[in-house]
C-alpha beads as a LAMMPS data file, in Angstrom:
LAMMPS data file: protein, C-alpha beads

207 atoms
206 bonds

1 atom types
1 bond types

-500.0 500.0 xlo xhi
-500.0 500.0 ylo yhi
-500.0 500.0 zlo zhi

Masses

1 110.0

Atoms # bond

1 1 1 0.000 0.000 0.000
2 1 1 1.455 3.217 -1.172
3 1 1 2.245 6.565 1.005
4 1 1 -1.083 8.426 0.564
5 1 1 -3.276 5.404 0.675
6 1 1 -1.886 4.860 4.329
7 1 1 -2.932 8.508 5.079
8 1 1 -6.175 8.310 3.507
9 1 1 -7.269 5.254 4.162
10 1 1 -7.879 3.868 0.515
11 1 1 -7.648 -0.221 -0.106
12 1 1 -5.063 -1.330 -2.417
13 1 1 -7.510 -1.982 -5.357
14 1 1 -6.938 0.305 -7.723
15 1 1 -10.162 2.079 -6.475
16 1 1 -8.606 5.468 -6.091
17 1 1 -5.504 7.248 -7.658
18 1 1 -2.818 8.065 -5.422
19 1 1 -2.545 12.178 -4.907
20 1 1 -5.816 12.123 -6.836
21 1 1 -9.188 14.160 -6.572
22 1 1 -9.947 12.587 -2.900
23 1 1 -6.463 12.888 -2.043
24 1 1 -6.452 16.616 -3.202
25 1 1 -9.836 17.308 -1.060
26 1 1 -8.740 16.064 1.753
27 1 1 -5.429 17.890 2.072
28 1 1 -7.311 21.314 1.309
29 1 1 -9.130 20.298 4.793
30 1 1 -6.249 19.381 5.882
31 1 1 -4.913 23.044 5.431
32 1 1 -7.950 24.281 6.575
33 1 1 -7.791 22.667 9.766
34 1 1 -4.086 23.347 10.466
35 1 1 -4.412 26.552 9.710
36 1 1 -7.435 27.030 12.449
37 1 1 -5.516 25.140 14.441
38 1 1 -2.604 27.975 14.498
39 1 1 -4.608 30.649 14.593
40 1 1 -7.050 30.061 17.094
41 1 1 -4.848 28.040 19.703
42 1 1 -6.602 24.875 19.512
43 1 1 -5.227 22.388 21.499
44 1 1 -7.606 19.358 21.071
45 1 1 -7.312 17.024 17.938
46 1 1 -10.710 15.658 18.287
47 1 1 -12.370 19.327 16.641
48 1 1 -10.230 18.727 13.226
49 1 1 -10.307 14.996 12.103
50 1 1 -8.517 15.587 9.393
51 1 1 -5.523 16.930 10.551
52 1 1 -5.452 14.127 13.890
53 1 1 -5.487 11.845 10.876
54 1 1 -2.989 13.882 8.938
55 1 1 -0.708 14.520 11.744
56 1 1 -0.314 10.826 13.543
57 1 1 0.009 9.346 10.245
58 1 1 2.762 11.492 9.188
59 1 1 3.943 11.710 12.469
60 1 1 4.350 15.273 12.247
61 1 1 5.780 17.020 15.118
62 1 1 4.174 20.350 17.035
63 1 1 6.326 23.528 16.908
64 1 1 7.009 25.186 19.913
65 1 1 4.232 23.476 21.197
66 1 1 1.357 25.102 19.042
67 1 1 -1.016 22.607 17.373
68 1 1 -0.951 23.469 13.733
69 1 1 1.947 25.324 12.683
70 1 1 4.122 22.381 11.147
71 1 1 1.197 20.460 10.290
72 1 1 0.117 23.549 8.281
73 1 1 3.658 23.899 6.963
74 1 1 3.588 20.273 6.424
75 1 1 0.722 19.924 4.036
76 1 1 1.915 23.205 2.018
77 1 1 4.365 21.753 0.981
78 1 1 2.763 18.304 -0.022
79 1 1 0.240 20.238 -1.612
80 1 1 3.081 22.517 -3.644
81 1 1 5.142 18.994 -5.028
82 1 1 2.342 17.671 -5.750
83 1 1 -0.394 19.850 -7.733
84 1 1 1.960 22.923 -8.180
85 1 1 -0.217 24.980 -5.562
86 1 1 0.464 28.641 -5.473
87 1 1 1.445 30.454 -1.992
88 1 1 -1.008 32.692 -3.287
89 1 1 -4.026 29.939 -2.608
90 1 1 -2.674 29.443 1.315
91 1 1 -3.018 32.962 1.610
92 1 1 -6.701 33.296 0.434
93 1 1 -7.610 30.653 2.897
94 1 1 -5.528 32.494 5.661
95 1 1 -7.351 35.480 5.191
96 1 1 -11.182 34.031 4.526
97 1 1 -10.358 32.194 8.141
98 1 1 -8.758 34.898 10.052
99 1 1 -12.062 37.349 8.512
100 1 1 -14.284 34.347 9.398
101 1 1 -12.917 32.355 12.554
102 1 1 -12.057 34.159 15.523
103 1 1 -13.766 31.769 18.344
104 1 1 -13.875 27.719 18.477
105 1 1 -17.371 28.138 17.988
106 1 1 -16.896 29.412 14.651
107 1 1 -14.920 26.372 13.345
108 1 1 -17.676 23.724 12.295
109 1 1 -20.453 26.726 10.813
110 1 1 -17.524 27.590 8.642
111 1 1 -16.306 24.158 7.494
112 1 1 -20.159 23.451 7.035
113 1 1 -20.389 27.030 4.474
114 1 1 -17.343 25.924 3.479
115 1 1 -18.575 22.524 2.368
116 1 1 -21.804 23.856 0.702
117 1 1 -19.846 26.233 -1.281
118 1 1 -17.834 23.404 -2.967
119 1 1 -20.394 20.921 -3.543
120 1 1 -22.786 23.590 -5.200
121 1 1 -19.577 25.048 -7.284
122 1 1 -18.863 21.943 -8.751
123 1 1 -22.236 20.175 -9.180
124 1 1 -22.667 24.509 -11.080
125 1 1 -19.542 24.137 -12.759
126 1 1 -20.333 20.425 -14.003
127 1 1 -23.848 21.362 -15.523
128 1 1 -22.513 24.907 -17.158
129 1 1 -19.009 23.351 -18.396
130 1 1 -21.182 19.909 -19.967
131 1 1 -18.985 18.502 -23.075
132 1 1 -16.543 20.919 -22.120
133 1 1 -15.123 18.919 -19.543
134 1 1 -15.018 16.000 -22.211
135 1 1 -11.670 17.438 -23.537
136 1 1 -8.529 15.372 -22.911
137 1 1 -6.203 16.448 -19.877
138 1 1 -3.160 17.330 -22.004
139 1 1 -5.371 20.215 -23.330
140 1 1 -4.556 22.134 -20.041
141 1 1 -4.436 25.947 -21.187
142 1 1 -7.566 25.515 -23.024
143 1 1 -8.930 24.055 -19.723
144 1 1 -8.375 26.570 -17.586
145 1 1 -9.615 29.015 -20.273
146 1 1 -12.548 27.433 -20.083
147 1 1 -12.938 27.122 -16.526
148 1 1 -11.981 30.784 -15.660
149 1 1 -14.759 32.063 -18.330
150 1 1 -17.265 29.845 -16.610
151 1 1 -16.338 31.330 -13.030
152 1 1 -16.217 34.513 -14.267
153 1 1 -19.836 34.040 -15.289
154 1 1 -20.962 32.807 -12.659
155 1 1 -20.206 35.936 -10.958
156 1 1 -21.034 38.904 -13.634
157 1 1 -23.824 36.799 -15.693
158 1 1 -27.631 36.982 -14.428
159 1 1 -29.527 35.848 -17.488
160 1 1 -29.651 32.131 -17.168
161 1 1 -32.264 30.592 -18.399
162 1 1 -32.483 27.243 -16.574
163 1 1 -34.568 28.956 -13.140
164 1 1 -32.220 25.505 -11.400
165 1 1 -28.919 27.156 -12.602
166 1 1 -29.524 30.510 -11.516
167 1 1 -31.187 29.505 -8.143
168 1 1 -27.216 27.538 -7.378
169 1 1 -25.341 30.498 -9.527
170 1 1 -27.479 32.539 -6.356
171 1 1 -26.519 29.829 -3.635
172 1 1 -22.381 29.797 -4.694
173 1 1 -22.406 33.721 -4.822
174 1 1 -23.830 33.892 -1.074
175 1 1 -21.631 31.167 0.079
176 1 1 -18.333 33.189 -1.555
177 1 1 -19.787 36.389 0.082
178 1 1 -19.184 35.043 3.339
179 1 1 -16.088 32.962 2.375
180 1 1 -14.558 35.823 0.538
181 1 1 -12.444 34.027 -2.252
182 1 1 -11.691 35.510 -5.392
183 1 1 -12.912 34.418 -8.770
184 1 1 -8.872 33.222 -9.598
185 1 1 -8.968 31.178 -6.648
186 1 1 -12.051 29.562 -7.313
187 1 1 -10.830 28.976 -10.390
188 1 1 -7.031 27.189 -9.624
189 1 1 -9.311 24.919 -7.013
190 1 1 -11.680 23.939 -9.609
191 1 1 -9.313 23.373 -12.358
192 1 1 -7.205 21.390 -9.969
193 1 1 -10.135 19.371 -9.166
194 1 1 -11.352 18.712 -12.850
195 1 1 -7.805 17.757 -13.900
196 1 1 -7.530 14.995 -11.265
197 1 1 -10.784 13.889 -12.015
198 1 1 -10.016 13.389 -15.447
199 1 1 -7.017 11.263 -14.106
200 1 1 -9.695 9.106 -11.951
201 1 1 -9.986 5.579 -12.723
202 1 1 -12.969 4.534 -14.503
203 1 1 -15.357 2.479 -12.368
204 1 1 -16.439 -0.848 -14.600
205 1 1 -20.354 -1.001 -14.731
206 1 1 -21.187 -3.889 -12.094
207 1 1 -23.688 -6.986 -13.415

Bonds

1 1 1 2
2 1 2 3
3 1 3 4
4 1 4 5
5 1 5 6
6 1 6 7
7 1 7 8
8 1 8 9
9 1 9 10
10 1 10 11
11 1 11 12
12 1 12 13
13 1 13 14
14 1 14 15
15 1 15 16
16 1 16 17
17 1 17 18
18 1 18 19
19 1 19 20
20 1 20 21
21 1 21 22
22 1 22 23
23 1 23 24
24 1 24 25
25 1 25 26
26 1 26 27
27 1 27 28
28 1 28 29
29 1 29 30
30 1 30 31
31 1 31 32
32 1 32 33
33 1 33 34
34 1 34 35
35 1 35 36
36 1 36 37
37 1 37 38
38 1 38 39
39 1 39 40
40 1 40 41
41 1 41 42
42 1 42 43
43 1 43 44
44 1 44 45
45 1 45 46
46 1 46 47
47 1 47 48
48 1 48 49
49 1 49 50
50 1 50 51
51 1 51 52
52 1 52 53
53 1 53 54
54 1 54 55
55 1 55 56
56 1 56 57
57 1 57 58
58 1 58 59
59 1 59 60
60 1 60 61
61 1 61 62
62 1 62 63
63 1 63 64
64 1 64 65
65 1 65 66
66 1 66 67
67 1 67 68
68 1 68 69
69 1 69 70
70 1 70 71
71 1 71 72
72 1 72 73
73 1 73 74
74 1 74 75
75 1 75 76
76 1 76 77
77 1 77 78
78 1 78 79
79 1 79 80
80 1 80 81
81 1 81 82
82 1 82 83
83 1 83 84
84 1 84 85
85 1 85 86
86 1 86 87
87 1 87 88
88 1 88 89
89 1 89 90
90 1 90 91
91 1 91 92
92 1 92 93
93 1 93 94
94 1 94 95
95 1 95 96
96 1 96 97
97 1 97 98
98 1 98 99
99 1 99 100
100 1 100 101
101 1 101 102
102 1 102 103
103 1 103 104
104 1 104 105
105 1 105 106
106 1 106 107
107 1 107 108
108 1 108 109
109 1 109 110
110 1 110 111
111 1 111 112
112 1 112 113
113 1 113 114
114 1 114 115
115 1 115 116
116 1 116 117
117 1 117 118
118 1 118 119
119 1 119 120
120 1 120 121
121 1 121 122
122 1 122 123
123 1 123 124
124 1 124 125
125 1 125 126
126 1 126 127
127 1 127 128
128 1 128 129
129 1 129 130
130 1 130 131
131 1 131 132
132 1 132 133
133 1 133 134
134 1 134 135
135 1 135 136
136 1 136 137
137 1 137 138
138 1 138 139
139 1 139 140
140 1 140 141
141 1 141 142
142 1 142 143
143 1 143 144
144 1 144 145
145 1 145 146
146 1 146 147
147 1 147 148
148 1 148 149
149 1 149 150
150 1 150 151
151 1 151 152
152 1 152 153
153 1 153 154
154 1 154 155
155 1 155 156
156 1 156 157
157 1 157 158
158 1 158 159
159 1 159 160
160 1 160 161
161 1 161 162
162 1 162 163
163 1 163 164
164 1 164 165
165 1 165 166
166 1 166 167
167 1 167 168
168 1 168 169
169 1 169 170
170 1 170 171
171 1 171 172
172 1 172 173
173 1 173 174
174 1 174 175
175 1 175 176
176 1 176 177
177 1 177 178
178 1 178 179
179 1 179 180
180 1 180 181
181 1 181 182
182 1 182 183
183 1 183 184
184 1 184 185
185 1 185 186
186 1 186 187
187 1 187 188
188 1 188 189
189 1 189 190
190 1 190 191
191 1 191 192
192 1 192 193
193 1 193 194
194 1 194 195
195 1 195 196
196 1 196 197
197 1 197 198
198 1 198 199
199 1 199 200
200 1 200 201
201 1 201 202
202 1 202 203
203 1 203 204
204 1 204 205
205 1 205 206
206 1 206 207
């Protein structure tokens, strides 16, 4: 069983790609988490799963005795050799925490918004993008082109005619008011996420 399956928890079956979509998910709560972690003081694992999971896995040790801050350095980098992730994304999710997160209590409400947001973005993304998304991998530039256009509209455009597409254009727009990520953001973490799904092993239909 490889490195990130151990982490993860995937079976040796071929069922998921090593470092793929899952993997990529879970270290952006992973970052999430650390990064709360730091910020806020917390000393008890059992609020951020992810990161107890993360951390005792990895075995990575606490700096100066603050929960978070080499776990959080930890998974940058991870994140950086793996998918080429900009300091530029860390920083948005530094700031949308620090603007959003300033008591324990505020943790699992944001995680939960947080959650929402990405679920309605891509399910948004999947229905606007259609045959779009049908285009081989290696056609990365064109892509991202593609996937930039589509955020872009799904933050300037108010004309749709499907009354289902506008209602979640409505929903993502009122999560991201809260969140406060900008439109290239959203667009490196979707990209990121259709790449690796394209990269996904196909699932063979079961008799």
């Amino acid at each position: 069983m490889s490195f990130l399956n151990k982490i993860f928890g995937h079976r040796d079956r071929g069922e998921s790609k090593v470092g793929g979509m899952e993997d990529y998910m879970t270290l952006v709560r992973v970052y999430f988490q650390a990064s709360m972690a730091s910020s806020l003081g917390i000393t008890n694992l059992a609020w951020l799963p992810d990161l107890r999971t993360f951390k005792t896995t990895l075995k990575v040790p606490t700096i100066n005795n603050k929960l978070g801050v080499g776990e959080k350095g930890h998974c940058r980098k991870m994140m950086k050799e793996m998918y080429g992730t900009s300091d530029e994304f860390f920083k948005e999710i530094d700031v949308s925490l620090k603007k959003n997160c300033r008591k324990l209590q505020d943790i699992q409400p944001y995680m939960i918004q947080f959650q929402g947001f990405s679920q309605d973005l891509m399910m948004l993304m999947s229905n606007l993008m259609k045959f779009k998304l049908r285009l081989p991998s290696f056609f990365k530039k064109i892509i991202y082109g593609m996937t930039e256009k589509t955020v872009n509209d799904i933050f300037t455009k108010n004309d749709y005619g499907d009354a289902g597409v506008m209602k979640a254009v409505i929903a993502v727009r009122q999560y991201n008011k809260r969140l406060g990520f900008s439109q290239k953001w959203i667009t490196d973490f979707v990209y990121q996420v259709v790449i690796l799904a394209k990269k996904e092993p196909v699932k063979k239909d079961q008799d």
